[in-house]
DSSP file (Angstrom, degrees, kcal/mol; ACC not computed):
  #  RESIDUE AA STRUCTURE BP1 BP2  ACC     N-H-->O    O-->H-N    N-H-->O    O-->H-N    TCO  KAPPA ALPHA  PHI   PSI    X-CA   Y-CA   Z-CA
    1    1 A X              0   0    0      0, 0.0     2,-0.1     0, 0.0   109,-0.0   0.000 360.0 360.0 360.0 136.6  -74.4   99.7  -46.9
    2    2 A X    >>  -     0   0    0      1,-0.1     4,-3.2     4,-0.0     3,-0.6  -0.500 360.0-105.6 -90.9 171.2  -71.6  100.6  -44.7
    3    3 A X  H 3> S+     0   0    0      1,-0.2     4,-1.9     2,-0.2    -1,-0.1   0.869 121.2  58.1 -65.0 -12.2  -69.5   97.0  -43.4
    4    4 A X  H 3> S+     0   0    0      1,-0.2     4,-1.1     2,-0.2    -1,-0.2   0.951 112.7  34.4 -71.5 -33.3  -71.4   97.7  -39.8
    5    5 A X  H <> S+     0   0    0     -3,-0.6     4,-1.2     2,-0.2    -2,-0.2   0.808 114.9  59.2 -94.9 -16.0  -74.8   97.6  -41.2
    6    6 A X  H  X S+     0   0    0     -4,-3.2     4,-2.4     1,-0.2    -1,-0.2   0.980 112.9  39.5 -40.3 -69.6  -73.7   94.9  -43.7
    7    7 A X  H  X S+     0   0    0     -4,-1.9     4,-1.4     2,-0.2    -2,-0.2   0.571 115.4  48.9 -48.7 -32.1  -72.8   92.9  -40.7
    8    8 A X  H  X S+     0   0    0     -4,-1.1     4,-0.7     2,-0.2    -2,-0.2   0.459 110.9  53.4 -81.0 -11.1  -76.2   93.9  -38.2
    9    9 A X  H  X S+     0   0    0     -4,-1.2     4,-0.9    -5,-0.2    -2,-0.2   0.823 113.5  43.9 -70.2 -55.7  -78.1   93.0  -41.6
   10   10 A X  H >X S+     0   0    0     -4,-2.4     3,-4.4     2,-0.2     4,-3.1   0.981 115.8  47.6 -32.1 -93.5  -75.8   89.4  -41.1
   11   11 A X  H 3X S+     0   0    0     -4,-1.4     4,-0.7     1,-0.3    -1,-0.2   0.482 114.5  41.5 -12.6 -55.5  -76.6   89.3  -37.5
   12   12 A X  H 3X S+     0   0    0     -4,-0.7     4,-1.0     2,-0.2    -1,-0.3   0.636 113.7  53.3-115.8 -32.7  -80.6   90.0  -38.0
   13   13 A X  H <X>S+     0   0    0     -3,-4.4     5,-2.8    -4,-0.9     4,-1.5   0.917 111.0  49.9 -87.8 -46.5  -80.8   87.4  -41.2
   14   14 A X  H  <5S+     0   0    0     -4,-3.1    -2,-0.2     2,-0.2    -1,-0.2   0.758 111.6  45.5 -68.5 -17.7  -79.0   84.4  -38.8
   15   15 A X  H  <5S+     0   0    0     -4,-0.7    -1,-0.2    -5,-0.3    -2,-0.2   0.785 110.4  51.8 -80.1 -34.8  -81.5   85.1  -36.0
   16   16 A X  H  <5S-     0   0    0     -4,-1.0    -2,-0.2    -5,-0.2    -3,-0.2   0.924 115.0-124.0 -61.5 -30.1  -84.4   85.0  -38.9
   17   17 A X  T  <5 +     0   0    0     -4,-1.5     2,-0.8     1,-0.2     3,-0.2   0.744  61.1 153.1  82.4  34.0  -82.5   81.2  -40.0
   18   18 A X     >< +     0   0    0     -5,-2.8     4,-1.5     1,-0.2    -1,-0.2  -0.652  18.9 163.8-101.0  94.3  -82.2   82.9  -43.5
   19   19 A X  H  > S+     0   0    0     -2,-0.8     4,-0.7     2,-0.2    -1,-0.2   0.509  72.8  51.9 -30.1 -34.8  -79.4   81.2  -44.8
   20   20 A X  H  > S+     0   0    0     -3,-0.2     4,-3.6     2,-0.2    -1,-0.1   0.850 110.3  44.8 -55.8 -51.1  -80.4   82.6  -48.4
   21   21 A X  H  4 S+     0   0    0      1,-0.2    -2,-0.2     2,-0.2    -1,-0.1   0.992 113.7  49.5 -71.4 -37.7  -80.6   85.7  -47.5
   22   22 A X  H >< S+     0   0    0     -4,-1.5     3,-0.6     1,-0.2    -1,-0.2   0.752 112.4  57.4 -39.1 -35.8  -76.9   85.3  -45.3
   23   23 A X  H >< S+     0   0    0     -4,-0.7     3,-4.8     1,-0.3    -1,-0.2   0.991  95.2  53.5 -62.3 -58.9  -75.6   83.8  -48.4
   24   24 A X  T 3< S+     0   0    0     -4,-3.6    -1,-0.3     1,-0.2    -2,-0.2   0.421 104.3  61.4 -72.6  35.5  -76.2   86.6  -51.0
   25   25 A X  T <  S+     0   0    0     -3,-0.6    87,-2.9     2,-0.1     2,-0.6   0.200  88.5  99.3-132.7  23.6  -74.2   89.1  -48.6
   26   26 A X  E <  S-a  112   0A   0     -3,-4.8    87,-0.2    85,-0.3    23,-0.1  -0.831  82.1-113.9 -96.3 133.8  -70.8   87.0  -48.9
   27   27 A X  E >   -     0   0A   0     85,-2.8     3,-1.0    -2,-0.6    -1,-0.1  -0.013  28.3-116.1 -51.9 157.8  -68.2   87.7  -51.0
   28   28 A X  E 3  S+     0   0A   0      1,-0.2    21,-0.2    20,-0.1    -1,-0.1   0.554 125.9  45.0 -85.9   2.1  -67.6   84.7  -54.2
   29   29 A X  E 3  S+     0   0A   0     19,-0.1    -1,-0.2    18,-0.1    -2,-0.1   0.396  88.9 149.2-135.6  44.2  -64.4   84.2  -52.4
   30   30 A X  E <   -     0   0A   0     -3,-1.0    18,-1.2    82,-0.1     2,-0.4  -0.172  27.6-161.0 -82.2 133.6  -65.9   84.1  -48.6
   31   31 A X  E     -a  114   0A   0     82,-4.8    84,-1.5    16,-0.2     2,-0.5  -0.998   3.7-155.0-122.9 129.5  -63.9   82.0  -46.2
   32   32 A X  E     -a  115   0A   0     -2,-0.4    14,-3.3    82,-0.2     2,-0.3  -0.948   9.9-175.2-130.9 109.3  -65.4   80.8  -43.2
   33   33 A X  E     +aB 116  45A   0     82,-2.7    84,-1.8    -2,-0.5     2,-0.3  -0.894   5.9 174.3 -93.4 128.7  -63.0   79.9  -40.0
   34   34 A X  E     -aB 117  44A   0     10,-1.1    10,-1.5    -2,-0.3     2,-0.4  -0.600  23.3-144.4-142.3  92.6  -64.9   78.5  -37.1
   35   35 A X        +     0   0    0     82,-1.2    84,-0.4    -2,-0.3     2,-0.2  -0.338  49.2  81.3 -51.2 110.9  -62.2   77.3  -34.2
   36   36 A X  S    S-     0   0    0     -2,-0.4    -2,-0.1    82,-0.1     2,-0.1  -0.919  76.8 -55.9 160.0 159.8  -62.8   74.2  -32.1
   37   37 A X    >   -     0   0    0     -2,-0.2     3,-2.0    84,-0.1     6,-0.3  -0.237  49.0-106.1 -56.3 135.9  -62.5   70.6  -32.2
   38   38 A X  T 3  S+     0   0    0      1,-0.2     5,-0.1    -2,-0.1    -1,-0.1   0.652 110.1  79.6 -48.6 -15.7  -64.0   68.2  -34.6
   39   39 A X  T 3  S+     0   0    0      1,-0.2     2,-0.6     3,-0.1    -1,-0.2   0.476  77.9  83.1 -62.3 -15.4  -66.6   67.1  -32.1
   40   40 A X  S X  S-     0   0    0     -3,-2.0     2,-2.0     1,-0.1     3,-1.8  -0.687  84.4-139.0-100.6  67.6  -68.7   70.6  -33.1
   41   41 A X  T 3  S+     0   0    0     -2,-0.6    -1,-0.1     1,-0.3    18,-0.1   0.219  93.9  40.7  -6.9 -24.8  -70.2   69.5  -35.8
   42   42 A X  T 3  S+     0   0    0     -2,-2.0    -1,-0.3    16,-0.1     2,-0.3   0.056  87.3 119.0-122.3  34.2  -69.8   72.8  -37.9
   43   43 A X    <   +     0   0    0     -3,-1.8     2,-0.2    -6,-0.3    -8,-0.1  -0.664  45.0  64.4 -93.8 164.5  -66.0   73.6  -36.8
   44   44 A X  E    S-B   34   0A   0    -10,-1.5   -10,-1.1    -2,-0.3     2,-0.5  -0.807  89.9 -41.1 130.0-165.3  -63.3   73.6  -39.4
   45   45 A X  E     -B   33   0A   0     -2,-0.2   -12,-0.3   -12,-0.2     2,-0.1  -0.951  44.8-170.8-130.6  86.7  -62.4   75.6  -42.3
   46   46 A X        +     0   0    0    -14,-3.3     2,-0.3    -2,-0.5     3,-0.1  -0.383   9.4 170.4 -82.2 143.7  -65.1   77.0  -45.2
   47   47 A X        +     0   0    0      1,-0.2     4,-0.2   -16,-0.2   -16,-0.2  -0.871  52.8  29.1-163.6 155.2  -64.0   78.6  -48.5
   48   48 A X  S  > S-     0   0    0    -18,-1.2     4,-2.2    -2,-0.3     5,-0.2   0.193  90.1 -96.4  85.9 144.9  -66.3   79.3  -51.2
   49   49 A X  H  > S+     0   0    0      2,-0.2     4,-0.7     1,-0.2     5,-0.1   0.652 119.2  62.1-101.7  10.2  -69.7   80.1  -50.7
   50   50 A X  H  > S+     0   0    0      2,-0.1     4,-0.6     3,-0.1    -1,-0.2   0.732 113.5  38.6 -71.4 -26.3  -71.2   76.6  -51.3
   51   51 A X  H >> S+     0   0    0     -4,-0.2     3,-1.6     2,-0.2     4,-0.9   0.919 116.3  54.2 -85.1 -57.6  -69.0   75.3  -48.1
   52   52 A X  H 3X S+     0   0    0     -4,-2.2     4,-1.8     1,-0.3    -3,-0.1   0.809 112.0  43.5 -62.7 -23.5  -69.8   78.7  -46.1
   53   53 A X  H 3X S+     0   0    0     -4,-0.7     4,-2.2    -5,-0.2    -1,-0.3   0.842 107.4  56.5 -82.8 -22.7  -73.6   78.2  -46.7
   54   54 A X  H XX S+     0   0    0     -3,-1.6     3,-2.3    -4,-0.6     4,-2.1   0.972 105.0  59.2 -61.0 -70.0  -73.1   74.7  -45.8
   55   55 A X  H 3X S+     0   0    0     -4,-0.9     4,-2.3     1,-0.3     3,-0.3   0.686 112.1  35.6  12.0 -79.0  -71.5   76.4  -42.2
   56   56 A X  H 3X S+     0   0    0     -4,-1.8     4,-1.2     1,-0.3    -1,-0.3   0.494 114.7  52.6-101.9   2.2  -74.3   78.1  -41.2
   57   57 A X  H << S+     0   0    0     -3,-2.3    -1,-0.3    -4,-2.2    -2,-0.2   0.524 117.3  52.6 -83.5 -12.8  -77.4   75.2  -42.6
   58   58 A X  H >X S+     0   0    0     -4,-2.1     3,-1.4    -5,-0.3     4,-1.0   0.863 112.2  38.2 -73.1 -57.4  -74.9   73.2  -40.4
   59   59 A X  H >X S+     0   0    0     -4,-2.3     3,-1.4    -5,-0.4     4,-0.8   0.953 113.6  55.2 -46.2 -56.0  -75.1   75.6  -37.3
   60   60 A X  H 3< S+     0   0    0     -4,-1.2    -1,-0.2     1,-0.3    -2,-0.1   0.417 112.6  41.9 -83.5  -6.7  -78.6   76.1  -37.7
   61   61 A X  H <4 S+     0   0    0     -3,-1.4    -1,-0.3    -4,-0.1    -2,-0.2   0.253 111.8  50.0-131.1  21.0  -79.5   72.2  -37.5
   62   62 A X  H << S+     0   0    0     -3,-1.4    29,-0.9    -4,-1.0    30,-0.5   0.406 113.1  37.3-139.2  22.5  -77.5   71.1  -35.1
   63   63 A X  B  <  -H   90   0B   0     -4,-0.8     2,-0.4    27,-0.2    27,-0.2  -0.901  63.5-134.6-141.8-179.0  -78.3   73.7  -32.3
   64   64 A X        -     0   0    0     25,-0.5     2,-0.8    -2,-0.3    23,-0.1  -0.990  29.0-142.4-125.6 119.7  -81.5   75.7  -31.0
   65   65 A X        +     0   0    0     -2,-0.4    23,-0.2     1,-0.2     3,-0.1  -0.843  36.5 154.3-106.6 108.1  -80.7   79.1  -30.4
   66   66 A X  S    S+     0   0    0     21,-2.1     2,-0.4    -2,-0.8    22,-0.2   0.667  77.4  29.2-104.4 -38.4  -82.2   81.2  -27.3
   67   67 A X  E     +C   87   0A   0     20,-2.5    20,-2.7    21,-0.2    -1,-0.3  -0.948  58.7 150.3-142.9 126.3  -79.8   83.5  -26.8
   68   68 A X  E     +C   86   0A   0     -2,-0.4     2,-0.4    18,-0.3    18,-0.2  -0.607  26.6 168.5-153.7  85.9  -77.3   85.1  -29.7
   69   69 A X  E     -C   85   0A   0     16,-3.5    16,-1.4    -2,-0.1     2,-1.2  -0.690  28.7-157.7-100.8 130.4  -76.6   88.5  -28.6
   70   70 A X        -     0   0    0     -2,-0.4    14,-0.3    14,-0.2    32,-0.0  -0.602  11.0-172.7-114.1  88.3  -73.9   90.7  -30.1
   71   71 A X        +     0   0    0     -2,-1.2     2,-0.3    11,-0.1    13,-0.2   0.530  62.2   0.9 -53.6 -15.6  -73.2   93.1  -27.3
   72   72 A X        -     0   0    0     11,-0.2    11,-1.2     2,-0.0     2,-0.3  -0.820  60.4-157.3-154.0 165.9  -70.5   96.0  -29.2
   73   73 A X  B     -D   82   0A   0     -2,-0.3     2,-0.7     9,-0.2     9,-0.2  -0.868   5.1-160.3-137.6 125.5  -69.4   95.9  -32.5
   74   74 A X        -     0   0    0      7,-3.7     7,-0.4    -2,-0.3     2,-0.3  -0.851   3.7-162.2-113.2 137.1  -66.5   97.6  -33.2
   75   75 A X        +     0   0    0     -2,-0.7     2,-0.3     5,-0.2     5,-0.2  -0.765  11.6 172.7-120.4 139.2  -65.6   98.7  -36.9
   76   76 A X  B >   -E   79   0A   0      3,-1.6     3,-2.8    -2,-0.3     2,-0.2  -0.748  66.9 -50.2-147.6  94.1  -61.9   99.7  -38.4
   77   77 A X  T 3  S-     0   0    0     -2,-0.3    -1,-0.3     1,-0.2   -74,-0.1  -0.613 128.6 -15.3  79.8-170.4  -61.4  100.3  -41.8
   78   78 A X  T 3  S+     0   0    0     -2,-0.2    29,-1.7    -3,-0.1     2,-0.3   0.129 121.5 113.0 -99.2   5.5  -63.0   97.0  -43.9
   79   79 A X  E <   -EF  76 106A   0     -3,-2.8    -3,-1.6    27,-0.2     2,-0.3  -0.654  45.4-176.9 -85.2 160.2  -62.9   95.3  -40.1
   80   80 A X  E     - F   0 105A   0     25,-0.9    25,-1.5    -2,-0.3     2,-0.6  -0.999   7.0-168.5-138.2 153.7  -65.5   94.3  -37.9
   81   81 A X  E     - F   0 104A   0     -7,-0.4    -7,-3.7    -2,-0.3     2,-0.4  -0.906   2.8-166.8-153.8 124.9  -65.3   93.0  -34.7
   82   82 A X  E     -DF  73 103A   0     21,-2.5    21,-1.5    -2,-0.6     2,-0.5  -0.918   5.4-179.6-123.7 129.0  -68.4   91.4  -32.7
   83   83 A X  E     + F   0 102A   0    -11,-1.2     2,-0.2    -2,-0.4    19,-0.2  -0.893  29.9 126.8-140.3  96.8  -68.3   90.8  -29.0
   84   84 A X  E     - F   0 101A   0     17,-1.8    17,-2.1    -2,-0.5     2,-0.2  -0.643  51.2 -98.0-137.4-160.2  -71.4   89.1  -27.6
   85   85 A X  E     -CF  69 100A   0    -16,-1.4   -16,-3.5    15,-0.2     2,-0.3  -0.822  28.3-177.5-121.5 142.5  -73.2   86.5  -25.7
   86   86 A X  E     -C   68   0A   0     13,-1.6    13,-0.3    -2,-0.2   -18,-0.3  -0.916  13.6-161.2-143.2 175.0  -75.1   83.2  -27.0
   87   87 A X  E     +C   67   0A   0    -20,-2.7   -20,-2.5    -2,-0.3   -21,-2.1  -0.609  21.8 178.0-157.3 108.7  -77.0   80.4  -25.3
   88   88 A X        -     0   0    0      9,-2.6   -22,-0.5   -23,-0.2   -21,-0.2   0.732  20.5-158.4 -78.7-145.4  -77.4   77.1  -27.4
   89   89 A X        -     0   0    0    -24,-0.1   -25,-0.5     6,-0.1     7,-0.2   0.141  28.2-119.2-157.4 109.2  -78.9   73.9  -26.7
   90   90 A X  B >>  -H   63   0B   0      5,-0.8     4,-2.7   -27,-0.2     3,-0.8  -0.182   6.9-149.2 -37.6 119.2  -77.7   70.6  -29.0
   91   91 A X  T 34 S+     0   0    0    -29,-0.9    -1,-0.2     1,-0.2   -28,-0.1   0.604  95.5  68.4 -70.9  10.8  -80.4   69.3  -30.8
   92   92 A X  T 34 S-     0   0    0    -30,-0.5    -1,-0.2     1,-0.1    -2,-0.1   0.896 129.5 -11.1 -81.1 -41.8  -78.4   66.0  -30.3
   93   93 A X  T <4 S-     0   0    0     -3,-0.8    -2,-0.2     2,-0.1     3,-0.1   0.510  90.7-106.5-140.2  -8.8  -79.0   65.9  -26.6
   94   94 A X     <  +     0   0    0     -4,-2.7    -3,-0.1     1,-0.2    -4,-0.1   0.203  60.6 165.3  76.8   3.7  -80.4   68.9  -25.5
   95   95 A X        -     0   0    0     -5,-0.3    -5,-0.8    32,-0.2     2,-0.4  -0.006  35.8-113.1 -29.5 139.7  -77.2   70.1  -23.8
   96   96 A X        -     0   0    0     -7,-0.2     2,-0.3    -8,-0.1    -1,-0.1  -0.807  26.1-168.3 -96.5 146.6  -76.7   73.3  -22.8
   97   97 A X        +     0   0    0     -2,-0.4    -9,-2.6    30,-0.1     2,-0.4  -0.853   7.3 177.4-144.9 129.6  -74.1   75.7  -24.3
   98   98 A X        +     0   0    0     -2,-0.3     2,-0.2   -11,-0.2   -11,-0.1  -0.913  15.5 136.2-106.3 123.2  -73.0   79.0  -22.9
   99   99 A X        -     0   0    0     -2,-0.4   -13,-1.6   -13,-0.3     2,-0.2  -0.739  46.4-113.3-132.7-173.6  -70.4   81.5  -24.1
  100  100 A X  E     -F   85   0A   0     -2,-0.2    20,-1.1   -15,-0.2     2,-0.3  -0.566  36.9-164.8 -70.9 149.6  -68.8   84.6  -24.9
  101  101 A X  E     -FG  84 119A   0    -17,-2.1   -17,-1.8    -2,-0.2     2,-0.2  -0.882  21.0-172.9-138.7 166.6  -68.0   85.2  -28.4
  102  102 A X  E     -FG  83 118A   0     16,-1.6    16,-2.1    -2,-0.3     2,-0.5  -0.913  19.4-164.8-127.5 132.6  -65.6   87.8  -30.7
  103  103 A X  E     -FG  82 117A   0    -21,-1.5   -21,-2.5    -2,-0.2     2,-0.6  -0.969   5.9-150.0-132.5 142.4  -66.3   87.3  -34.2
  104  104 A X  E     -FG  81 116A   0     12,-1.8    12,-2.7    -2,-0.5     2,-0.6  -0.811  17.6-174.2-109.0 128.3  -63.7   88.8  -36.4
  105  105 A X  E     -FG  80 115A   0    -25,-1.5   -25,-0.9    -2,-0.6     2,-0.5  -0.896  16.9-172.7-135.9 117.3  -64.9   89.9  -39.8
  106  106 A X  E     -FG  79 114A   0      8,-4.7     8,-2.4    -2,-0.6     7,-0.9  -0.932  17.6-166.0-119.7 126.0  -63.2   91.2  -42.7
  107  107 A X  E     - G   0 112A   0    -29,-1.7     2,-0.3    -2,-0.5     5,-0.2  -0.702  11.1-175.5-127.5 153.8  -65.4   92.5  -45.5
  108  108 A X  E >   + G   0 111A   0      3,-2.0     3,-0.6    -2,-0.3    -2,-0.0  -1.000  69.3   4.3-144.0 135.6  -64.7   93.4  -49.1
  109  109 A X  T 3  S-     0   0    0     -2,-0.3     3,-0.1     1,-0.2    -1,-0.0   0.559 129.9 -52.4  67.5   5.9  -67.2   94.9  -51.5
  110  110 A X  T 3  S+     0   0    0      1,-0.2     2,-0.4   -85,-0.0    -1,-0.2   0.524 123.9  99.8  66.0  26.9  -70.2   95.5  -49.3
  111  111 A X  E <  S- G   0 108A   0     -3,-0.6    -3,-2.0   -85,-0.1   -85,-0.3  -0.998  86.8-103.6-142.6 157.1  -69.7   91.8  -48.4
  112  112 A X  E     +aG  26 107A   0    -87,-2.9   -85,-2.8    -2,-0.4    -5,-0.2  -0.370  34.9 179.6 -89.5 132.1  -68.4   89.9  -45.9
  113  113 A X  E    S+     0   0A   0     -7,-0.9   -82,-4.8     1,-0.3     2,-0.4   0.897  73.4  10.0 -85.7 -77.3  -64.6   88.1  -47.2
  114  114 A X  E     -aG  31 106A   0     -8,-2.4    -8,-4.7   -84,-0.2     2,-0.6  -0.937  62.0-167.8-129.5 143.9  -63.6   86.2  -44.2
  115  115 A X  E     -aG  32 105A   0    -84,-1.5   -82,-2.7    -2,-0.4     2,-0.3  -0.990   6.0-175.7-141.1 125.0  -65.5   85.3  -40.9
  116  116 A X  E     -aG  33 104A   0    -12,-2.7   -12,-1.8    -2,-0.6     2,-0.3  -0.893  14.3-152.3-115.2  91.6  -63.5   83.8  -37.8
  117  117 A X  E     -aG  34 103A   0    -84,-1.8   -82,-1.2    -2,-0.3     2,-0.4  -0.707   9.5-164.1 -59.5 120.5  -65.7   82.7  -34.6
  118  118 A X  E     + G   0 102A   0    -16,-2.1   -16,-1.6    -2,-0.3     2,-0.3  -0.994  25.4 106.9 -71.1  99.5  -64.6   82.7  -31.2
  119  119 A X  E    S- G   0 101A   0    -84,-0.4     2,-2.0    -2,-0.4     3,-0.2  -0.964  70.2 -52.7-158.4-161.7  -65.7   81.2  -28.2
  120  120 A X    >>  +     0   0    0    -20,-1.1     3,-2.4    -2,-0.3     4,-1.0  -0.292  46.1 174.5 -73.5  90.5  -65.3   78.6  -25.6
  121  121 A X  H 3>>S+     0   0    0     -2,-2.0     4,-1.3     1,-0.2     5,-0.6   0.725  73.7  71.0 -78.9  13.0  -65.2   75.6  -27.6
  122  122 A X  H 345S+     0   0    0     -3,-0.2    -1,-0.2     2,-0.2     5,-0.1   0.841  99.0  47.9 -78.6 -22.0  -64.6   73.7  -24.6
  123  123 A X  H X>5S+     0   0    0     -3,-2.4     4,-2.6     2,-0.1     3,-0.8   0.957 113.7  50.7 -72.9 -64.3  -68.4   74.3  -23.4
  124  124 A X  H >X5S+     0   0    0     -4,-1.0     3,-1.6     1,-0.3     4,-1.2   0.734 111.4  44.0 -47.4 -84.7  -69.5   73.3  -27.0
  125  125 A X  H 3X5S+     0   0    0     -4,-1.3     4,-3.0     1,-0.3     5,-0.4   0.766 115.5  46.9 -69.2 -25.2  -67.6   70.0  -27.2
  126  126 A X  H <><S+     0   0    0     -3,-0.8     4,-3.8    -5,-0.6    -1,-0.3   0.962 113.8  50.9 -64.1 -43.2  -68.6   68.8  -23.5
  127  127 A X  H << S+     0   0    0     -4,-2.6    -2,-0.2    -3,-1.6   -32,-0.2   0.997 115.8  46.0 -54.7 -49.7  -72.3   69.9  -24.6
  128  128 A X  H  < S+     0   0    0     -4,-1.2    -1,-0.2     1,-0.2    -2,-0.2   0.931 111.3  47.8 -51.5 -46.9  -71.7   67.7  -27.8
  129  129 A X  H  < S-     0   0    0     -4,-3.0    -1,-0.2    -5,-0.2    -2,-0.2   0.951  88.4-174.8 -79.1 -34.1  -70.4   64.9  -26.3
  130  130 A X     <  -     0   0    0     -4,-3.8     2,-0.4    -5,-0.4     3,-0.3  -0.503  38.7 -34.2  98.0-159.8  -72.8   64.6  -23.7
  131  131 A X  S    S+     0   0    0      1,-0.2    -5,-0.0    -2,-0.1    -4,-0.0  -0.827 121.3  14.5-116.3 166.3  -72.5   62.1  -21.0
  132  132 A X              0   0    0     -2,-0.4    -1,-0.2     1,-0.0    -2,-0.1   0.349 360.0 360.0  85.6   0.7  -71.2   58.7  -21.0
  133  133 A X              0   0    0     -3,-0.3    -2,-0.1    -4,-0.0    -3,-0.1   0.697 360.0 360.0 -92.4 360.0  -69.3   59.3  -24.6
C-alpha cells in the first residue's frame, strides 16, 4: 500500500468510527500532535499507540461529525499532506464547529509515524466553551 492509499484507507476507517481498524495502520512508535488549547478535549501531544488510540476514541466521543472532507492530498517521499474541510458539532453542547484543515503526515513502514492536525482551534475552543463559561 503506497503512504497515499495508506492514508485514504485512514481517512475512510475514521469516517467508519473504526478506531481498531485506524490503530493497526500506526506505526509502534506513532506520535500524534493535535494543536490547540486545552479546552479541546483531545488537543495535546500522543506517543505510543495506546495514547494515539486514546486521541481518536477521544475525538470520536466528544464530537458528531457531518462533514470531514479531505479535499487534495498531496504526497512527497514518506510525506502526506491533507487539506480539507470538516463540520463538527460538540456533543457537550451541540455547538457548531467549522474549519479548514492541513494534516501533516509522515509515514514509515506502510504506516503512519507522526500525525500533526491543523485547523482553526479558535472555532473549536469557542464551540467548547459554549456560552456563559
Amino acid at each position: 500500500m503506497t503512504n497515499l492509499e495508506l492514508t485514504q484507507e485512514i481517512f475512510v476507517r475514521f469516517g467508519n468510527h473504526d478506531v481498531d481498524g485506524i490503530v493497526e495502520l500506526l506505526h509502534d512508535d506513532c506520535v500524534i500532535d493535535f494543536y490547540g488549547p486545552e479546552v479541546i478535549p483531545y488537543a495535546g501531544h500522543y506517543e505510543g499507540k495506546a495514547a494515539c488510540r486514546g486521541f481518536f476514541d477521544t475525538v470520536l466521543t466528544s464530537v458528531n461529525i457531518h462533514v470531514f472532507e479531505a479535499e487534495d492530498f498531496v504526497c512527497e517521499g514518506s510525506k502526506v499532506i491533507v487539506v480539507g474541510r470538516l463540520r463538527l458539532t460538540t456533543k457537550v453542547n451541540g455547538n457548531e464547529i467549522k474549519s479548514p484543515f492541513v494534516h501533516v503526515i509522515e509515514c514509515k513502514d506502510g504506516r503512519w509515524l507522526h500525525f500533526r492536525d491543523f485547523m482553526n482551534t479558535a472555532v473549536a475552543q469557542e464551540a467548547f466553551l459554549g456560552h456563559g463559561h
